[in-house]
C-alpha positions in Angstrom: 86.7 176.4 170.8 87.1 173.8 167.9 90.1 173.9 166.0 89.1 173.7 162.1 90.6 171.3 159.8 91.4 171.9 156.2 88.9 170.6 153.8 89.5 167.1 152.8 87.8 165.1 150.0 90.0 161.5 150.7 87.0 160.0 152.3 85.2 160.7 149.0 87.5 159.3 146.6 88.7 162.6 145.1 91.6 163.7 144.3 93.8 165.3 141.4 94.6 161.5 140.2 91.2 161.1 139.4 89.9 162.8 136.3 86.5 162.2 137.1 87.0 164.8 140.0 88.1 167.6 137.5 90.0 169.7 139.8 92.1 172.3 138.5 95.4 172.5 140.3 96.3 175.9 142.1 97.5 178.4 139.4 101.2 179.5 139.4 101.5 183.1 141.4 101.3 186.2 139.1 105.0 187.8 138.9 104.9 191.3 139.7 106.7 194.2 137.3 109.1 196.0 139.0 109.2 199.5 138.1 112.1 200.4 135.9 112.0 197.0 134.1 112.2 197.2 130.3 109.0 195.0 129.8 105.6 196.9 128.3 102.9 197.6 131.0 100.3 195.5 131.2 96.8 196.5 131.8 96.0 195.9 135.2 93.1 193.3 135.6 90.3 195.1 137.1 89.0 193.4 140.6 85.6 192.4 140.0 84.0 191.0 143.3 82.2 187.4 143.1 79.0 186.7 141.9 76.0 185.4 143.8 73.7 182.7 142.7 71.1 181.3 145.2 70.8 177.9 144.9 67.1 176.8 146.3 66.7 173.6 148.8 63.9 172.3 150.5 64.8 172.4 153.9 65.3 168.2 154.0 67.9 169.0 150.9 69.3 171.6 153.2 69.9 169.9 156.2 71.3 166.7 154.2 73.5 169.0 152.3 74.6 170.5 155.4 75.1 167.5 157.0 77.0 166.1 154.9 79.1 169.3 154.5 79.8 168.7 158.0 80.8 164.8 158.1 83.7 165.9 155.8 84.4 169.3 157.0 84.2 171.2 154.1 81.6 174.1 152.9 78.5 173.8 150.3 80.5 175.7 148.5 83.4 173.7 147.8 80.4 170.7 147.3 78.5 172.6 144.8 81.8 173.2 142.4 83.2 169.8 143.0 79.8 167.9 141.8 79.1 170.6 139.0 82.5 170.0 137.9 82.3 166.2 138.0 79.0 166.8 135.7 80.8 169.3 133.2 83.5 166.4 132.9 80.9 163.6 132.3 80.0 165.5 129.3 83.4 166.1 128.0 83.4 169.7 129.3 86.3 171.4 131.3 86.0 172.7 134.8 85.0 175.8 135.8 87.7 178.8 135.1 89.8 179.0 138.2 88.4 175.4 140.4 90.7 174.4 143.1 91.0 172.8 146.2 92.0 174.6 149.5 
């Protein structure tokens, strides 16, 4: 059984000191309302589950994808957001809504 390490980007030079990254960094917790306080109630946020969007590969982008998923032990997933945010900044564009690291 392999024990898991958190994802790390060092070997790739990214980090929150380097704006070409754009990383987001982890939003402060919400504060709950305790009952009885004075404030107004808030709508509750509605829980909306994630969206889906198939990303197509040929299997040789696949497996070099996965590959190199692997060599840093992270997911495609955390790869796909981290190079579509580095595009979004090279055209002057913020990250995505809620981007960060693990």
């Amino acid at each position: 059984m392999s024990t898991k390490k958190p994802p790390s980007f060092g070997a790739l030079k990214i980090s929150a000191n380097n704006p070409s990254a754009a990383v987001m960094p982890p939003a402060a917790p919400a504060v709950a309302q305790v009952a009885g306080d004075s404030a107004p109630a808030e709508k509750k946020a509605e829980a909306r589950p994630p969206k889906t969007v198939p990303v197509r590969l040929t299997r040789e982008q696949w497996i070099e994808a996965k590959d190199f998923a692997a060599r840093f032990d992270t997911s495609l997933q955390e790869l796909f957001i981290v190079g579509l945010n580095m595009v979004r900044a090279s055209k002057g564009l913020p990250p995505l809504t809620g981007t960060r690291l693990k």
